[in-house]
C-alpha positions as CSV (number, residue, x, y, z in Angstrom):
1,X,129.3,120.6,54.8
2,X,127.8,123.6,55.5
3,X,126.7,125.4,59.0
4,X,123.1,124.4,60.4
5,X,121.3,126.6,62.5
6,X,118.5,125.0,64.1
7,X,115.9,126.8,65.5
8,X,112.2,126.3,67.0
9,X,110.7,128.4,63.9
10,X,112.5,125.9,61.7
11,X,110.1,122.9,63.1
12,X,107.4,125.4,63.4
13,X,104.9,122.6,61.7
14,X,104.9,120.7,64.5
15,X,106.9,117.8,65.2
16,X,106.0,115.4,68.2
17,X,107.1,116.8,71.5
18,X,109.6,114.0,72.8
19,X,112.3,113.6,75.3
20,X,115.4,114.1,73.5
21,X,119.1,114.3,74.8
22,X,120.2,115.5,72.1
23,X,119.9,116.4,67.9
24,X,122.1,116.5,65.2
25,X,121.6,117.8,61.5
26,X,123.6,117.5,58.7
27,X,123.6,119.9,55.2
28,X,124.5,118.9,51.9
29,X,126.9,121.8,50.5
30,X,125.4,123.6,47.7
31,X,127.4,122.9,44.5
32,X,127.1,124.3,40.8
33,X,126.4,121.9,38.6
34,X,129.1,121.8,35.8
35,X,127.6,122.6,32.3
36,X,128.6,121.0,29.1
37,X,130.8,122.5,26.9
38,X,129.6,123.1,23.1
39,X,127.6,120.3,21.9
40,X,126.2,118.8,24.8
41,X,129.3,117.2,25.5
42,X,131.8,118.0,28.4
43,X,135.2,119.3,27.8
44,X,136.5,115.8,28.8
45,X,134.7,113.7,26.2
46,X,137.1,114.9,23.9
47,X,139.6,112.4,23.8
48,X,143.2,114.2,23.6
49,X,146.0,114.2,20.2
50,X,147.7,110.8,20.4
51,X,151.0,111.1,22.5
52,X,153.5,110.9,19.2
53,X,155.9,108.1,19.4
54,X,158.6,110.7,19.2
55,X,158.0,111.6,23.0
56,X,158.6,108.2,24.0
57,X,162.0,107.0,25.4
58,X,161.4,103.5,26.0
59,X,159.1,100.7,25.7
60,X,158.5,98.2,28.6
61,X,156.8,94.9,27.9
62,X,155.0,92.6,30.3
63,X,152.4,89.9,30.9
64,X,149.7,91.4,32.7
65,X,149.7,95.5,33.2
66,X,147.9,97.1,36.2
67,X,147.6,100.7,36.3
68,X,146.6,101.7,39.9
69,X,147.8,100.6,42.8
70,X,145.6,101.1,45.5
71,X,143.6,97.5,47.3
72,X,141.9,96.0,44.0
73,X,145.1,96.9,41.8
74,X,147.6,95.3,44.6
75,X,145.5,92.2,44.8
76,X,145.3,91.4,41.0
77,X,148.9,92.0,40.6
78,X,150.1,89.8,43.2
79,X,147.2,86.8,42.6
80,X,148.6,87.3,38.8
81,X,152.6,86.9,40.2
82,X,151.4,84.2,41.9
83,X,149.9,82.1,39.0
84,X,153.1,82.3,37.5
85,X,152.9,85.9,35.1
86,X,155.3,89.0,34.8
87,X,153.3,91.8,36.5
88,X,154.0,95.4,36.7
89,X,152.2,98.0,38.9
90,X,151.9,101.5,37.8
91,X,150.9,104.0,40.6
92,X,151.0,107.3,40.4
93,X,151.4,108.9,43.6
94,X,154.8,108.0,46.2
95,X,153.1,105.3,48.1
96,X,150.3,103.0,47.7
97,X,147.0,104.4,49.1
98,X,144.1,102.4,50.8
99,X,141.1,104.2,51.8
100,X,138.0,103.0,54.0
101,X,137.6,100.5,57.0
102,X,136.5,97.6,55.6
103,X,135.8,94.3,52.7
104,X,132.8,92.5,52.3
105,X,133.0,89.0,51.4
106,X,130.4,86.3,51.6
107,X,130.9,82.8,53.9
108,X,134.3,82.8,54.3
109,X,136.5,81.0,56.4
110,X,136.2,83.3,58.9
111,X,133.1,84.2,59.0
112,X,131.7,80.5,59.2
113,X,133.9,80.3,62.0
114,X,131.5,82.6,64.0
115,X,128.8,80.8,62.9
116,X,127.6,83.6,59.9
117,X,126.8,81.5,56.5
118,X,124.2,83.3,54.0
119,X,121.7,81.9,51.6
120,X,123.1,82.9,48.6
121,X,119.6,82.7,47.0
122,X,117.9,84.6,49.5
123,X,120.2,87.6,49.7
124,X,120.2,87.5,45.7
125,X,116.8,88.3,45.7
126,X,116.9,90.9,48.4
127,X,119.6,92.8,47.1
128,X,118.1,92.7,43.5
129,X,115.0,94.1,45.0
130,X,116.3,96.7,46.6
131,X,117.7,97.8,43.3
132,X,114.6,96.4,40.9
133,X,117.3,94.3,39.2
134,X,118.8,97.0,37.3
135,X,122.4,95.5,37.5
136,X,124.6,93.2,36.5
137,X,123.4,90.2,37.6
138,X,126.3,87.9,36.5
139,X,129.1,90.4,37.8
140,X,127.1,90.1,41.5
141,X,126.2,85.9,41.3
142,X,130.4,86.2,40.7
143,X,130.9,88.2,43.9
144,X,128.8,86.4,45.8
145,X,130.2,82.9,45.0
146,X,133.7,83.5,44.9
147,X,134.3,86.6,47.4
148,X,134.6,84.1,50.0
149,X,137.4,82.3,48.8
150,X,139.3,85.7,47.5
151,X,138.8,86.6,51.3
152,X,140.6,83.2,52.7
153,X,143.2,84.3,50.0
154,X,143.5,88.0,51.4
155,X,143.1,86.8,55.1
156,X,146.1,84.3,55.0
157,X,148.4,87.5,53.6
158,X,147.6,89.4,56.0
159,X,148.0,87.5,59.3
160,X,151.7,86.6,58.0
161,X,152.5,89.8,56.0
162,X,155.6,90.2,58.5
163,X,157.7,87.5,57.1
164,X,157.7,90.1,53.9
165,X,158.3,93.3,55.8
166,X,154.6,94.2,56.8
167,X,152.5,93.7,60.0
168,X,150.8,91.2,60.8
169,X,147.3,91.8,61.3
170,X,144.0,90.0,62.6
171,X,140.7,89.5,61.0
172,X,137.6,91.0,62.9
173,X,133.6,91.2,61.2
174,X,131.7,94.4,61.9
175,X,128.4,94.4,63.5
176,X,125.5,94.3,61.1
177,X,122.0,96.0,61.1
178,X,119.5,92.5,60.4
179,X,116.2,93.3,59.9
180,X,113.7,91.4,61.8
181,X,111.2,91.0,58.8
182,X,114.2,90.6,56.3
183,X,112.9,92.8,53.8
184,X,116.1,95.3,54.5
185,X,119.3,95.8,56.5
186,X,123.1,94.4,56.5
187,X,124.2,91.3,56.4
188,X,127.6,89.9,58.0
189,X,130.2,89.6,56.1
190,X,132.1,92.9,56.5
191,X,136.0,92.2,57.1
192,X,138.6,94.9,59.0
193,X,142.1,93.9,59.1
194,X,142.8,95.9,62.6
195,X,146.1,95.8,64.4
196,X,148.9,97.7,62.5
197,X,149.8,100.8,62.8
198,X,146.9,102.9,61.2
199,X,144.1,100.8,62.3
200,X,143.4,100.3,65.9
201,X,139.8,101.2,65.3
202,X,137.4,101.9,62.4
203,X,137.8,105.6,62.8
204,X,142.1,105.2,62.3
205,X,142.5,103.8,58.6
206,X,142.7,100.3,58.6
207,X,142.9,99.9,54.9
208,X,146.0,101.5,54.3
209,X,147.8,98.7,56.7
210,X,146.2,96.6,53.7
211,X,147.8,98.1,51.4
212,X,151.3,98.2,52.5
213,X,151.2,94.5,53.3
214,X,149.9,94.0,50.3
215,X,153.2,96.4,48.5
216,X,155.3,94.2,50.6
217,X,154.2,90.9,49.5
218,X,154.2,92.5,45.6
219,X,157.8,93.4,46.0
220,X,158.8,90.1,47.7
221,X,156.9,87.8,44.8
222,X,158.9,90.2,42.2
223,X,156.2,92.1,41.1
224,X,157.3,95.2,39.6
225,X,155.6,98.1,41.4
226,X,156.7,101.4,39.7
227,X,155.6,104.5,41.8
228,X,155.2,108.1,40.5
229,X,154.5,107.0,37.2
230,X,150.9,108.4,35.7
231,X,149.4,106.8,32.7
232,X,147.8,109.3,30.3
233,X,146.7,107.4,27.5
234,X,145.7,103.6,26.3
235,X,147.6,102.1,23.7
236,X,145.4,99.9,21.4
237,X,146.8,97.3,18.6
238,X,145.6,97.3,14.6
239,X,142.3,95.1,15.5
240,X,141.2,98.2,18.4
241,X,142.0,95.8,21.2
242,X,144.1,98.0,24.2
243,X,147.1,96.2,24.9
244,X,149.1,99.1,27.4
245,X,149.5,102.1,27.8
246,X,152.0,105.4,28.0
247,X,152.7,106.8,31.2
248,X,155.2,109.7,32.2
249,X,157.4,108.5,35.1
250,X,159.2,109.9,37.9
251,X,161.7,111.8,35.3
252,X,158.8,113.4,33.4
253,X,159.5,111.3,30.3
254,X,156.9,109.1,28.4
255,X,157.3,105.1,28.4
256,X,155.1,102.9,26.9
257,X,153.9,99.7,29.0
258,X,152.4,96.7,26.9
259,X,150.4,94.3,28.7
260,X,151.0,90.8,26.6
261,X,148.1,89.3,28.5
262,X,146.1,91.8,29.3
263,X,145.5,95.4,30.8
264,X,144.1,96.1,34.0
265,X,142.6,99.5,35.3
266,X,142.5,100.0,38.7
267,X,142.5,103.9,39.3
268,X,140.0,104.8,42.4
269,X,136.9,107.0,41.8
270,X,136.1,110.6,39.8
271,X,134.7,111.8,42.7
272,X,136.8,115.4,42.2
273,X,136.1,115.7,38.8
274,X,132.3,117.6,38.9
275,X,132.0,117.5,35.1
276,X,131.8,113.3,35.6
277,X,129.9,113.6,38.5
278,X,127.0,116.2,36.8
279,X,127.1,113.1,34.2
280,X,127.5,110.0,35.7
281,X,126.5,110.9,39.3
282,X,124.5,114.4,39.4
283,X,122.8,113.7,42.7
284,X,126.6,114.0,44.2
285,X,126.8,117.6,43.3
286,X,124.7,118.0,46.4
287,X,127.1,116.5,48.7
288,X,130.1,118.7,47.9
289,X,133.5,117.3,47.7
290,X,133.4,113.2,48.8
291,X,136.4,111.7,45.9
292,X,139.4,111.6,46.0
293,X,140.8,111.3,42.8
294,X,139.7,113.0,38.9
295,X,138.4,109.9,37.2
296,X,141.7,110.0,34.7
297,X,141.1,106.1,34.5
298,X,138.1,105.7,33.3
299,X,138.5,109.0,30.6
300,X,141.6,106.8,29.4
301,X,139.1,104.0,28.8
302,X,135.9,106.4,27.2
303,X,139.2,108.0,24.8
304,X,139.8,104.4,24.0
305,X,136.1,103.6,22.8
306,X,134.9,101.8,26.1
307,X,131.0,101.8,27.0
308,X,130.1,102.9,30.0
309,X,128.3,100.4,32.0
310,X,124.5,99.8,31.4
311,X,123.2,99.1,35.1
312,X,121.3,101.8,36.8
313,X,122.6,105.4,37.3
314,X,124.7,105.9,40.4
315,X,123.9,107.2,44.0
316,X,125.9,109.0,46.5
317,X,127.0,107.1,49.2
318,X,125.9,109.3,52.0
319,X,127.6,108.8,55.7
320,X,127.2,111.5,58.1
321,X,130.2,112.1,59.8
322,X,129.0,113.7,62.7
323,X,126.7,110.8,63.2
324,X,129.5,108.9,63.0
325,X,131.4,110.6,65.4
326,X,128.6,110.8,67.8
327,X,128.4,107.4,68.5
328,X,131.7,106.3,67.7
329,X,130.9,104.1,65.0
330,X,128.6,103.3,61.9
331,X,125.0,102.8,62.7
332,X,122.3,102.2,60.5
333,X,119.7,103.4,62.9
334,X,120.5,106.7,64.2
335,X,117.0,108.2,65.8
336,X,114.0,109.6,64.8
337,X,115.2,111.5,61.6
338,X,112.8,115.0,60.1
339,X,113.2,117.8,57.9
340,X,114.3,121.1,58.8
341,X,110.1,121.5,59.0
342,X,110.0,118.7,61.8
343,X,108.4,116.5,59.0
344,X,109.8,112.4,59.4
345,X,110.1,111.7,56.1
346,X,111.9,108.1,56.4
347,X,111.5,104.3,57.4
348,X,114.5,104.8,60.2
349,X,114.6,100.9,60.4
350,X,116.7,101.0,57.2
351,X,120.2,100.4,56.3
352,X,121.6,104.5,56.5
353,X,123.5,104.7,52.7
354,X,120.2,103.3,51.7
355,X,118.4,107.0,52.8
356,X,120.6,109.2,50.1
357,X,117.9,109.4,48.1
358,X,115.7,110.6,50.5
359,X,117.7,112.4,52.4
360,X,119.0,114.8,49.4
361,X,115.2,115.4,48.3
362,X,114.6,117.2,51.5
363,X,114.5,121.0,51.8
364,X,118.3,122.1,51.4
365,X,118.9,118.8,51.4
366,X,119.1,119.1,55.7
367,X,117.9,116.3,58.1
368,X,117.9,115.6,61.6
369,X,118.4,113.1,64.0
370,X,117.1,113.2,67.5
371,X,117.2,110.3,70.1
372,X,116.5,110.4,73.7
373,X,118.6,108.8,76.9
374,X,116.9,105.4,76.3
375,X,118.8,105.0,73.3
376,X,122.4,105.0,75.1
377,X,121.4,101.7,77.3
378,X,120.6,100.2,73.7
379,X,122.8,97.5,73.7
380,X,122.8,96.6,70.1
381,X,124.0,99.6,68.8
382,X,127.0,100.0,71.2
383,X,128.9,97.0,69.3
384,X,131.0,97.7,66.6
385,X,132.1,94.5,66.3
386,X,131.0,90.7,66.5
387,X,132.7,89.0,69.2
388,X,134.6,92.7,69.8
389,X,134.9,95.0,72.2
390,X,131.9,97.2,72.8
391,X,131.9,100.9,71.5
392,X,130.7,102.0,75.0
393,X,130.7,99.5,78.3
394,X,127.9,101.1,79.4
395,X,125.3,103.9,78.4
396,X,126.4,106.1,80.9
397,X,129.3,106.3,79.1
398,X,127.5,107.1,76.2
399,X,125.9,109.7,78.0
400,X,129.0,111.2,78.9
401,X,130.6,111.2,75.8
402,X,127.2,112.9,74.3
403,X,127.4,115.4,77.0
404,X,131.1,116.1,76.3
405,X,130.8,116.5,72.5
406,X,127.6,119.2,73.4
407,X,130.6,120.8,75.7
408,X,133.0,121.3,73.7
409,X,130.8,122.1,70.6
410,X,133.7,119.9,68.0
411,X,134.3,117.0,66.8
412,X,138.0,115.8,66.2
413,X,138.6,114.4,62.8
414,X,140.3,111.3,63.7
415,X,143.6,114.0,63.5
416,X,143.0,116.7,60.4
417,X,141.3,119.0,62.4
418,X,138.3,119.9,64.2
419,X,134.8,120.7,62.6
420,X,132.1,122.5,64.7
421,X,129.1,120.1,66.0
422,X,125.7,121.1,65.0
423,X,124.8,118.7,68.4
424,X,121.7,120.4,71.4
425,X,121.2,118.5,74.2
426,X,117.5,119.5,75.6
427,X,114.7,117.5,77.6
428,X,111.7,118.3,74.7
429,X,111.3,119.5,71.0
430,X,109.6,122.8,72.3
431,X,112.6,123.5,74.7
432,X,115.2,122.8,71.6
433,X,113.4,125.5,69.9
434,X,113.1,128.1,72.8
435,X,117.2,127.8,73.3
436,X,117.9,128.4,69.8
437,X,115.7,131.3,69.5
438,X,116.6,134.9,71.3
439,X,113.0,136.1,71.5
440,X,109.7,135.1,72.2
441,X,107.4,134.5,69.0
442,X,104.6,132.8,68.1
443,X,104.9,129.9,70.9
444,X,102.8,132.1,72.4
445,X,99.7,132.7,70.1
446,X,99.5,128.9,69.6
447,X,98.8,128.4,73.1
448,X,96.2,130.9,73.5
449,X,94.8,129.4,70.3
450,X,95.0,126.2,71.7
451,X,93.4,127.2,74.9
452,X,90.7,129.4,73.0
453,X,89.6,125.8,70.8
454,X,89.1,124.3,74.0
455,X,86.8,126.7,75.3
456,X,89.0,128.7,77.9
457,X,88.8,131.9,78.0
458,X,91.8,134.1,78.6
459,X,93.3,137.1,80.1
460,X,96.4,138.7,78.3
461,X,98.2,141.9,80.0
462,X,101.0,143.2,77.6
463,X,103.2,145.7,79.4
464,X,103.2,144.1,82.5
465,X,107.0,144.9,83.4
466,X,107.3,141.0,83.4
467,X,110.5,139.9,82.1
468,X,110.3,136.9,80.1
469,X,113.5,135.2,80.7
470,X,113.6,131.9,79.1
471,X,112.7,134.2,75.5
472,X,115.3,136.6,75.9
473,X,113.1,139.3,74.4
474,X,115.9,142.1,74.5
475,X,117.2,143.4,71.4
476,X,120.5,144.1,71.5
477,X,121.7,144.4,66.9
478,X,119.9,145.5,63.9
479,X,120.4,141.8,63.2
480,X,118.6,140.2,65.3
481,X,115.7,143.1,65.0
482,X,115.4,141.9,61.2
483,X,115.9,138.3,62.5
484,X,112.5,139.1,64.4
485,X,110.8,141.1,61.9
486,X,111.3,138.1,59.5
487,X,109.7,135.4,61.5
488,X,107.2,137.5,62.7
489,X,105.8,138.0,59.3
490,X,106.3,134.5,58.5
491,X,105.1,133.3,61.6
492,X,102.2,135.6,61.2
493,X,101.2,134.3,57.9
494,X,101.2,130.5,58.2
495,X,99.3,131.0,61.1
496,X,96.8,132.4,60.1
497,X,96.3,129.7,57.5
498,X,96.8,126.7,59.3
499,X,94.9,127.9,62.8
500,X,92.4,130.1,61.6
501,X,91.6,129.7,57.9
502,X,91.9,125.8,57.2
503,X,90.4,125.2,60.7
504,X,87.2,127.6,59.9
505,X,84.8,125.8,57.0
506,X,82.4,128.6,56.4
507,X,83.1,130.0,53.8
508,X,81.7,133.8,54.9
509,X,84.3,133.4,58.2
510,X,86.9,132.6,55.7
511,X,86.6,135.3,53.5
512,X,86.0,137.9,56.6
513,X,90.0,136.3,57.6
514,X,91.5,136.8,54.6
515,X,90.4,140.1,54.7
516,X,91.6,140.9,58.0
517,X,94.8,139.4,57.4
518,X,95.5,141.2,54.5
519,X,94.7,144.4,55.8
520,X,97.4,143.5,59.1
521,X,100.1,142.5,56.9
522,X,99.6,145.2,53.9
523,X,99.4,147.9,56.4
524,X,102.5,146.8,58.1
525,X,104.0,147.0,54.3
526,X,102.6,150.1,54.2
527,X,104.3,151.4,57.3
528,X,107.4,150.4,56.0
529,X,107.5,152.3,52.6
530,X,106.1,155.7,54.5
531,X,109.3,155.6,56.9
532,X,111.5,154.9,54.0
533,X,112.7,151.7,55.2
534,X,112.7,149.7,52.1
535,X,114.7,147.4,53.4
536,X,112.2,146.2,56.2
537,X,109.3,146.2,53.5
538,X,111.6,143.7,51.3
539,X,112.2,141.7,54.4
540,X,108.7,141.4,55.5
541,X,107.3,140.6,51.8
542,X,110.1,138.0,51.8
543,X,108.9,136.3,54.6
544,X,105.2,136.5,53.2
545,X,106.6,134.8,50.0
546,X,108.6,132.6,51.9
547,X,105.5,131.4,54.2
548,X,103.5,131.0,51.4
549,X,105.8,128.6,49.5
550,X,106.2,126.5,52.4
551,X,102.1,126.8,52.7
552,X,101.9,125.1,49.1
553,X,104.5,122.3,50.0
554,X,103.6,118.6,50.4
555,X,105.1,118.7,53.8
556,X,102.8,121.2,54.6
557,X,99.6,119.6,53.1
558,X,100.2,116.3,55.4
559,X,99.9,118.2,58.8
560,X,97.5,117.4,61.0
561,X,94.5,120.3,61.8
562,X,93.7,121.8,65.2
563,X,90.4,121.6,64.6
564,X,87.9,124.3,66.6
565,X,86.1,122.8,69.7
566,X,85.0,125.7,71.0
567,X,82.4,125.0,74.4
């Protein structure tokens, strides 16, 4: 996540002057998008030279093989022990590793108990809309008839994991976004296992209190749970069916693992592998680094002539952290959210992973979200959880945690480090932009434009010896001298357009502007080249360029016109 800088030029096309405590924006790292290698195909397509039977020192066989041991491996290995099969586990890292907060399943036990039951028909057709039914229809009908039961499964392992070494832990259902006209939002039905050890709260890492209960009651049933051990290649049988696989262990030495009644894979995302992502995922490569893990399961599977699936391409997930952090939970609605041009350019009342798309197609792939003090004493977004405790007792305290974050100018990471807050607390839009500026601009041409359309007539005294404080007009680096030279010209050139030029419909006046603006800024870049600075001439054409590209953009075209109304 890269460093934002927001400043008052930034929203220079106007957005709505409101009172706002405080703004946040959020950048989408800039990433190089991996090309293929020879052929239009990736260097990873290429499935490697068979592992020769030579290399292998021993030969495990099995009823049912999982490779991957993290919350969806665990839980077929031990439903599979527990119908009465052989099971082993292969994991490749020292421990078993559960990641995220959360599991939705739909009307379980304990979700009926707090009165939540959905339609299964009626969220069907809401969730295929929202994705124009361009998935697997079965695979979702499946989940939504039987993730209920897997839940009452789950739920009674984990409230009496310590009879197998683990901690017992209680269910609890996360607050949902519910659209009033039910044509988007949440829906209730999203589990947390909270207190063990590492999950006191959604920000800790309840999941991986899963997991080990889950190891424990693995180990206890006898399943055989082999850590350290990395499988590098599927083994299929003389009719192309994959029946194990061949891992190197702990020792560095190949064993092959049959599966007698089948082989599971179970090995976490490819979110580190960019070639997969520029493939499978190229919208990712805006978010910078999100996986965790290279995707070595599913090239296993492509070496071993699987199809990848044929539902729609995939999305980024996108959370923002900082938003996250700001409120001290995940919340769908999170304030008015514009473009770095001030431009809203979403439905907020919308389910936030929903947004990616959106959010990635604006300029540098930045957005902001702004909310006033009204929004702390908003009840319904201060509960985390239903039936819970409340994220904040009060919006004061809200406010106070707001007003500490803008303090300190951090964020904790929930304990790996701190990450600088891009977080302004101001009363208006217009004042936002003044603080983040350190000179006075073209604020001030507006307003005596504004004042000259409505018919007042004005008395400007440069020189005056009045210092203007709030502008901090002092120069003080060649920085921020180029700094002001830039905006200038950019300033300099989008308003002439938009105030003077699209406001002014005869043609004669028009033409008499553009001449007269052309003639200020060429003999300003004429100035430049006679006092050799071709630095500054570069910098100003840049900013010309620059405010003619935005001048062509769309959200340029839908700005309202001050329109002349001169008395």
């Amino acid at each position: 996540m890269s460093e934002i800088n927001v400043t008052r030029r930034g929203f220079i096309t106007g957005a709505a002057a409101a009172g706002a405590v405080a703004v946040t924006g959020v950048s989408a790292a800039q990433t190089a998008v991996a090309e293929p290698a020879g052929d239009s195909a990736y260097a990873w397509e290429k499935a490697p030279e068979p592992i020769d039977e030579s290399q292998i020192v021993d030969t495990v066989e099995t009823d049912v093989l999982v490779i991957g041991g993290g919350t969806s491996g665990l839980i077929c290995g031990l439903k599979a022990r527990e119908e009465g099969a052989d099971v082993i586990i292969l994991e490749k890292m020292p421990m078993v590793i559960g990641r995220g907060g959360s599991i939705f399943a739909m009307n379980s036990r304990f979700t009926q108990e707090k009165g939540v039951t959905l339609d299964i028909g009626k969220t069907y057709k809401r969730m295929m809309g929202y994705h124009s039914f361009r998935v697997d229809q079965d695979k979702w009908l499946l989940h939504a008839n039987h993730s209920g039961e897997a839940m009452d499964w789950l739920e009674e392992r984990m409230t009496t994991a310590s009879k197998v070494g683990g901690h017992d832990l209680y269910p609890i259902l996360e607050e949902q976004y519910d659209d009033p006209e039910e044509l988007v939002g949440e829906y209730q039905g999203t589990h947390e296992f909270l207190g063990g050890p590492h999950g006191s709260n959604p920000r800790d890492n309840p999941q991986q209190d899963v997991v080990d209960n889950l190891a424990a009651w693995c180990v206890d049933q006898g399943v055989d749970l082999r850590y350290n051990t990395c499988a590098e290649q599927l083994v299929k049988d003389e009719a192309g069916t994959v029946v194990g696989c061949v891992a190197l262990n702990e020792d560095d030495e190949y064993v092959k693992f049959v599966g007698r009644n089948g082989v599971v894979l179970a090995t976490g995302d490819f979110g580190t592998d960019k070639e997969m992502i520029a493939k499978y995922c190229h919208w990712a490569l805006q978010c910078g680094d999100g996986g965790v893990f290279d995707g070595s399961g599913h090239k296993m599977a492509l070496w071993a002539g699987a199809a990848w699936e044929k539902s729609e391409g995939a999305v980024p997930l996108l959370m923002c952290f900082q938003w996250i952090n700001i409120t001290n939970q995940v919340r769908s609605f999170q304030g008015l959210l514009v473009n770095e041009n001030g431009v809203r350019y979403t439905n907020e009342d919308n389910v936030l992973s929903h947004g990616t798309a959106a959010f990635l197609s604006q300029p540098h792939s930045r957005a902001y979200a702004i909310w006033d003090t009204a929004y702390a004493y908003d009840a319904d977004w201060r509960h985390q959880y239903l039936d819970g405790p409340a994220v904040f007792e009060a919006g004061d305290d809200a406010i106070a945690h707001w007003d500490k974050l803008v303090t300190s100018g951090e964020i904790d990471q929930n304990g790996s480090g701190s990450m600088s807050l891009n977080m302004v607390k101001c009363d208006t839009l217009e004042e936002l932009w003044m603080d983040q500026m350190k000179y006075a601009l073209g604020d001030d041409q507006v307003m005596f434009y504004k004042m000259y359309c409505m018919g007042l007539k004005q008395l400007t005294w440069f020189h005056s010896g009045i210092k203007h404080l709030d502008a901090g007009t002092a120069m003080v680096s060649e920085e921020k001298e180029k700094m002001l030279i830039y905006s200038d010209f950019r300033f300099k050139t989008i308003f002439w357009h938009r105030f003077i030029y699209l406001s002014d419909e005869e043609w004669l006046s028009r033409s008499w502007s553009m001449l007269c603006i052309g003639y200020t800024l060429g003999f300003a870049l004429f100035v430049s080249l006679v006092k050799g600075r071709l630095d500054i001439f570069k910098l100003k054409l840049k900013a010309m360029k620059d405010a003619v590209s935005f001048i062509k953009s769309e959200e340029y075209h839908i700005l309202s016109l001050i329109k002349k109304n001169v008395r």
